[in-house]
N, C-alpha and C positions, 0 to 999 in steps of 0.2 A: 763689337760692342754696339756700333752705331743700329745695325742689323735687327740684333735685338729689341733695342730700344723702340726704333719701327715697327718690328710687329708684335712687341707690347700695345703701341700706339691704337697699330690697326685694330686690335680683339677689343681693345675700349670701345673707340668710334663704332664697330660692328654692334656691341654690345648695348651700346648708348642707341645707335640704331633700332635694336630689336624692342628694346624696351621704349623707344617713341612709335614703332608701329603698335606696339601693344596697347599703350595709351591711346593711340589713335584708333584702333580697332573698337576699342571697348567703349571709347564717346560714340564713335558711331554708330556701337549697337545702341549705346542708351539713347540719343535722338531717335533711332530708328522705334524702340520701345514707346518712348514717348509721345510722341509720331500718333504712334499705332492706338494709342489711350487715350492721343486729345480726337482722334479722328470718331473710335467709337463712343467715347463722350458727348462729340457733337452731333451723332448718328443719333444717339438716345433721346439726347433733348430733343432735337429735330424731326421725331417719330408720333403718328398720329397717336398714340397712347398719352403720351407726355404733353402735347399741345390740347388735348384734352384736359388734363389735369390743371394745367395752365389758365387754360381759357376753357371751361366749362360751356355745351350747349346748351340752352334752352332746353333739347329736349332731355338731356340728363334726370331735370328736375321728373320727370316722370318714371327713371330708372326703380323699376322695384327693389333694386336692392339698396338703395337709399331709403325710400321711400316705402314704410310699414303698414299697409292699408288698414289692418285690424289694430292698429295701434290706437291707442288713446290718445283723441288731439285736443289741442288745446282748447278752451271755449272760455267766453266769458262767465262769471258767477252769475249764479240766481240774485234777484234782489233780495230774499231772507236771507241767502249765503253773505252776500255783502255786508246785511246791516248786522250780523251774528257776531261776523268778523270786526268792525268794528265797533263794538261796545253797543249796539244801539238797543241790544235788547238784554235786558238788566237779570241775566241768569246764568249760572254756567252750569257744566256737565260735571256731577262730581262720581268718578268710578267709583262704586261700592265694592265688595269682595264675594255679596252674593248678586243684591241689583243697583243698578244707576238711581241718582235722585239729580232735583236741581236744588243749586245755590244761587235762592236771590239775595241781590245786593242790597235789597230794602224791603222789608214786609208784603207783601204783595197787594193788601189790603190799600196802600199808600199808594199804589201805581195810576195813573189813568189810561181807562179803557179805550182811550183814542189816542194813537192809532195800534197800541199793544197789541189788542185781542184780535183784531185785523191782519195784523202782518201774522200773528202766531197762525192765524186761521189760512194765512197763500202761505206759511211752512208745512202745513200738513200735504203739499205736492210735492216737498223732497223727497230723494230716494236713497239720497245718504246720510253715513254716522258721522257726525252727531246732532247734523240737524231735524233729522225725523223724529227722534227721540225729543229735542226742546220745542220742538212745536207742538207734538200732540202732548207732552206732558203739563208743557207751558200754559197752555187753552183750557186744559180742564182745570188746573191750579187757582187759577186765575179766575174761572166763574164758579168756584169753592169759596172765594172770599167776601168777607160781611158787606152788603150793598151790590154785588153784584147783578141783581135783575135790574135794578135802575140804573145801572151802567153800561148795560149790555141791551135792551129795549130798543136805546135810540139809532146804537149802530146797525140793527137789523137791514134795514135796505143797503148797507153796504156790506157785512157778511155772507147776507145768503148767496148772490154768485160767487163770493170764495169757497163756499163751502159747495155750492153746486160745480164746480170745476175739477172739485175733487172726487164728485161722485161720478162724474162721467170721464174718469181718469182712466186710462189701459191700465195700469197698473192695479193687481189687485190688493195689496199693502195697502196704497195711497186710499183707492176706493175703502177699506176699514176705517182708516182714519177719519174719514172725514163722513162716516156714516156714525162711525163713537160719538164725534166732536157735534153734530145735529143732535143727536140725541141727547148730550149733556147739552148743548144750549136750548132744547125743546124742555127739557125739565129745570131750566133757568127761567127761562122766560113765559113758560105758560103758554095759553091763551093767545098772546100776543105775536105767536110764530105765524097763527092759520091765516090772516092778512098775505102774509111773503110765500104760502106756499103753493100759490100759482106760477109764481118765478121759479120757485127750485123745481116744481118737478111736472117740466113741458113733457111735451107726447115724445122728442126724442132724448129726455134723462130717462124718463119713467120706462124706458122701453132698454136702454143701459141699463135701471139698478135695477129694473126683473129678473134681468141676466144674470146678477150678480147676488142676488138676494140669497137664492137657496145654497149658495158656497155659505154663506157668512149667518144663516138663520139662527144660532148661538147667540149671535150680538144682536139680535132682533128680538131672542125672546128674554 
């Protein structure tokens, strides 16, 4: 009986045995795993790619593939683009369904020509919608309305280099524009133009808008 009893005893203890090496076995593979995951974790971080990302060089900043050369970068506004944006010029863009018109906010007859017709006249050098449209629509609007040759006379000497900046423009849009806007304030103001047009058209405009005449000779005749 006693016999028995003992090697009952023993197949426990043995049993009990195999199942603590088992446990034991199996934590040490999992530190070993562990081990093995914190080691290539700190391999990664620790690897010039990742210290890279971390700590950015200098010369990074010039990585083309960050960096979009033909992209469109940021720039400061034009002054007409600023003051457009800020209310300062009393009209807005209203889309028609066949063409654009403007909405001014007060008769335009009621406006003063200083510094309006001025700034409308440095917007005919934009190149974009919607400001190309409010300034060349703007200027001829505006010297449409009753009184405008005695409003428009005295600001002469400060016009014509806006309007001469626009004639010696690359662009040949801009160059229209501001060959239109001459002409409507030539037939505003008369007589009173051939004074300024020693300003507007030195030996190098006159030698730009010859260049550009015979493209546009439609709006000439």
């Amino acid at each position: 009986m006693q016999k028995s009893e003992c090697h009952g005893g023993v197949q426990l203890r043995n049993r009990g045995a195999d199942n603590c090496d088992q446990r034991t076995s199996s934590s040490i593979q999992i530190k070993h795993r562990t081990t093995v995951q914190q080691g290539k974790s700190s391999s990664s971080t620790s690897s010039p790619e990742s210290t890279r990302k971390f700590h950015p060089r200098p010369s990074d900043k010039l990585n083309p593939k960050t960096i979009n050369p033909f992209g469109e970068q940021s720039r400061a506004p034009s002054a007409f683009e600023a003051i457009y944006s800020k209310g300062g010029i009393p009209c807005r863009l209203v889309h028609g369904s066949v063409k654009h018109r403007l909405q001014w906010e007060c008769p335009p007859e009621n406006l003063p020509f200083d510094p309006l017709l001025i700034t409308l006249a440095e917007g005919l050098r934009e190149t974009k919608h919607p400001y190309t449209f409010v300034s060349k629509e703007g200027f001829r609007e505006l010297l449409l309305v009753q009184g405008a040759p005695e409003k428009a006379v005295p600001l002469l000497p400060r016009l014509v280099p806006v309007l001469k900046a626009a004639l010696v423009h690359l662009d040949d849009d801009v160059f229209a524009r501001g060959l239109n806007a001459l002409m409507q304030l030539s037939v505003v103001v008369g007589p009173s133009l051939n004074d300024h047009l020693k300003h507007l058209l030195t030996s190098g405009s006159l030698i730009i808008i010859k260049s550009k005449i015979p493209t546009y000779c439609s709006i000439c005749c």
